[in-house]
C-alpha positions in Angstrom: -11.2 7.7 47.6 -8.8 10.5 49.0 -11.4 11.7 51.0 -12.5 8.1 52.7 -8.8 8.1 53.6 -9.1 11.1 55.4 -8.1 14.0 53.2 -10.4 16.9 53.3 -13.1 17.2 50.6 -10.9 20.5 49.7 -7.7 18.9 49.2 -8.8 15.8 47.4 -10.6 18.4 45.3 -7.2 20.3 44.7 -5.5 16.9 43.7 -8.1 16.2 41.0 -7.8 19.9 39.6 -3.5 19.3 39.7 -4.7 16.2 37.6 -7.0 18.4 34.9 -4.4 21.0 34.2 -1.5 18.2 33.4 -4.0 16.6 31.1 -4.1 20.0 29.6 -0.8 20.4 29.3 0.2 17.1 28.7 -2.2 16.2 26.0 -1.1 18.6 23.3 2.3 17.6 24.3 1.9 13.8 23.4 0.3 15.0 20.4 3.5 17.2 19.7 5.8 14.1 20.4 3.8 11.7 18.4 4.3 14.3 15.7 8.1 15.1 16.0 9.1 12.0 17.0 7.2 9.5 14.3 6.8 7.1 17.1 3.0 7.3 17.3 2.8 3.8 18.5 5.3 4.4 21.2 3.7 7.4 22.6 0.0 5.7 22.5 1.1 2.2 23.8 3.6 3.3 26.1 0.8 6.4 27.1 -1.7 3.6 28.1 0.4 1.5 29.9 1.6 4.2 32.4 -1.7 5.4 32.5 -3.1 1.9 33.1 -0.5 1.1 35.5 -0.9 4.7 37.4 -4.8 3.7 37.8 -3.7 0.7 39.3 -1.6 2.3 42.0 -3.6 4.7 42.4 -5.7 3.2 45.1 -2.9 1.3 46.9 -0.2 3.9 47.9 -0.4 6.6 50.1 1.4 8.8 47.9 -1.7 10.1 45.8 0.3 13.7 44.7 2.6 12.0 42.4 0.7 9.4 41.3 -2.3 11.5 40.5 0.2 14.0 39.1 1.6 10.8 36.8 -2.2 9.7 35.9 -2.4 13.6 34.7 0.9 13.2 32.2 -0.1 9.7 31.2 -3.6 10.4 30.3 -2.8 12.8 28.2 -0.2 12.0 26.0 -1.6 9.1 23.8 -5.0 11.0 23.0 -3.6 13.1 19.8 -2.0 9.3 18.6 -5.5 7.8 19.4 -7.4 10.8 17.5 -5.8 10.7 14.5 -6.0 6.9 14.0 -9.2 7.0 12.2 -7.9 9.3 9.6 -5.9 6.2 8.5 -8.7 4.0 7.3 -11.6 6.4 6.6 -11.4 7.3 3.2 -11.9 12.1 2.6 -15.5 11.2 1.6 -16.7 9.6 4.3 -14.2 10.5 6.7 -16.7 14.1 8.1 -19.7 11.0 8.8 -18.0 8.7 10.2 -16.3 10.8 12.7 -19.3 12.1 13.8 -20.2 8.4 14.6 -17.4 8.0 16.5 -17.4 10.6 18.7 -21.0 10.2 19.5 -19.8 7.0 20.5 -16.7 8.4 22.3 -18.9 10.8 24.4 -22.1 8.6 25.0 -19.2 6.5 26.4 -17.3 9.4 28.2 -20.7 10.2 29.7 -22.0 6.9 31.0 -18.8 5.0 31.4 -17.9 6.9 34.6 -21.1 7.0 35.7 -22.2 3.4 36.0 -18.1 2.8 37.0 -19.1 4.7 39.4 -22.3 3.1 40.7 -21.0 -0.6 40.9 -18.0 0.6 42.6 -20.1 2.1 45.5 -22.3 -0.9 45.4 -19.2 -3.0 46.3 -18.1 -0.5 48.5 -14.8 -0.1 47.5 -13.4 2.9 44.9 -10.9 0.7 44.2 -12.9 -0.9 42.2 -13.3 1.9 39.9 -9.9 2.1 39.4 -9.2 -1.7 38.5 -11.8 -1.5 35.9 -10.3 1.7 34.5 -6.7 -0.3 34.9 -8.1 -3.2 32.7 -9.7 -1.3 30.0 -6.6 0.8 29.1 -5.2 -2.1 28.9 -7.4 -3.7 26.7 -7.2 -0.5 24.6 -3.4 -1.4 24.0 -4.8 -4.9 22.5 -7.3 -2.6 20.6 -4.6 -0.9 19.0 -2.4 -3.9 17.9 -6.0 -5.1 16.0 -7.0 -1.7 14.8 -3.3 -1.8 13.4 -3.0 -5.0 11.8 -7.0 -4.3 10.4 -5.7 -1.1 8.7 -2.7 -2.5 7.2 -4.6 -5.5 5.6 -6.9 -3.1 4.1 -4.4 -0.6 3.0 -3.0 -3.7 1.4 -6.2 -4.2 -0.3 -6.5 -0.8 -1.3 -2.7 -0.6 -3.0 -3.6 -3.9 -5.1 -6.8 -2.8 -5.9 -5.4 0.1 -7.0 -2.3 -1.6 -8.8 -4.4 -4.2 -10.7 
């Protein structure tokens, strides 16, 4: 996208490293706040919607450093919230399992996702398009979220009356 607007293949390069080493410093950092803070939910919902929202801009403004530098911070900081949701629900003994499905999920996803992303957005010649689809499913991972939460309270409901009776 940078480059079709007439940035060299070296800087656009440049601008997607910048965007890498904020996600590594950023990531652990959300994790960190999530921690310290007890706000999980904040720092995952609020994560995803600047991150969604930073996707969305991305392709409309001409001022690509900051906002690729802002989908670098966003991006990372509600991936340690996000990772540790599962260890809510998933009982120790199947816990090692089932998060082996997951992330063979998670990276079959990571791995294809882009790719075919990728391939419809040159078929409709735009890059934009890549970045409205990418918009739209953070935001559907907020509404995710609000289900996988109300799903693990119900059962952790369940659990404590089970339990009780």
């Amino acid at each position: 996208m940078l480059v079709e607007r007439g940035w060299t293949f070296a800087a656009a390069s440049s601008v997607t490293s910048l965007v890498l080493w904020i996600v590594t410093l950023s990531l652990p950092g959300g994790g960190y706040l999530a921690d310290r803070t007890g706000q999980r939910g904040l720092i995952l919902v609020g994560g995803l919607f600047v991150f969604s929202a930073a996707m969305a801009l991305a392709p409309r403004t001409d001022a690509a450093l900051p906002v690729f530098a802002l989908l670098g911070i966003a991006s990372g900081l509600p991936c340690g919230a996000i990772m540790s949701l599962p260890t809510r629900i998933l009982s120790p003994a199947t816990r090692a399992a089932r998060m082996g499905i997951l992330l063979t999920v998670y990276y079959v996803i990571n791995v294809c996702g882009p790719w075919l992303i990728g391939r419809i957005a040159e078929l409709s010649g735009s890059p934009r398009f890549a970045f409205d689809v990418s918009a739209i499913a953070l935001c559907g991972a907020i509404v995710f979220w609000f289900i996988f939460r109300r799903l693990a309270n119900r059962s952790s409901i369940a659990e404590e009356a089970k339990a009780a009776g």
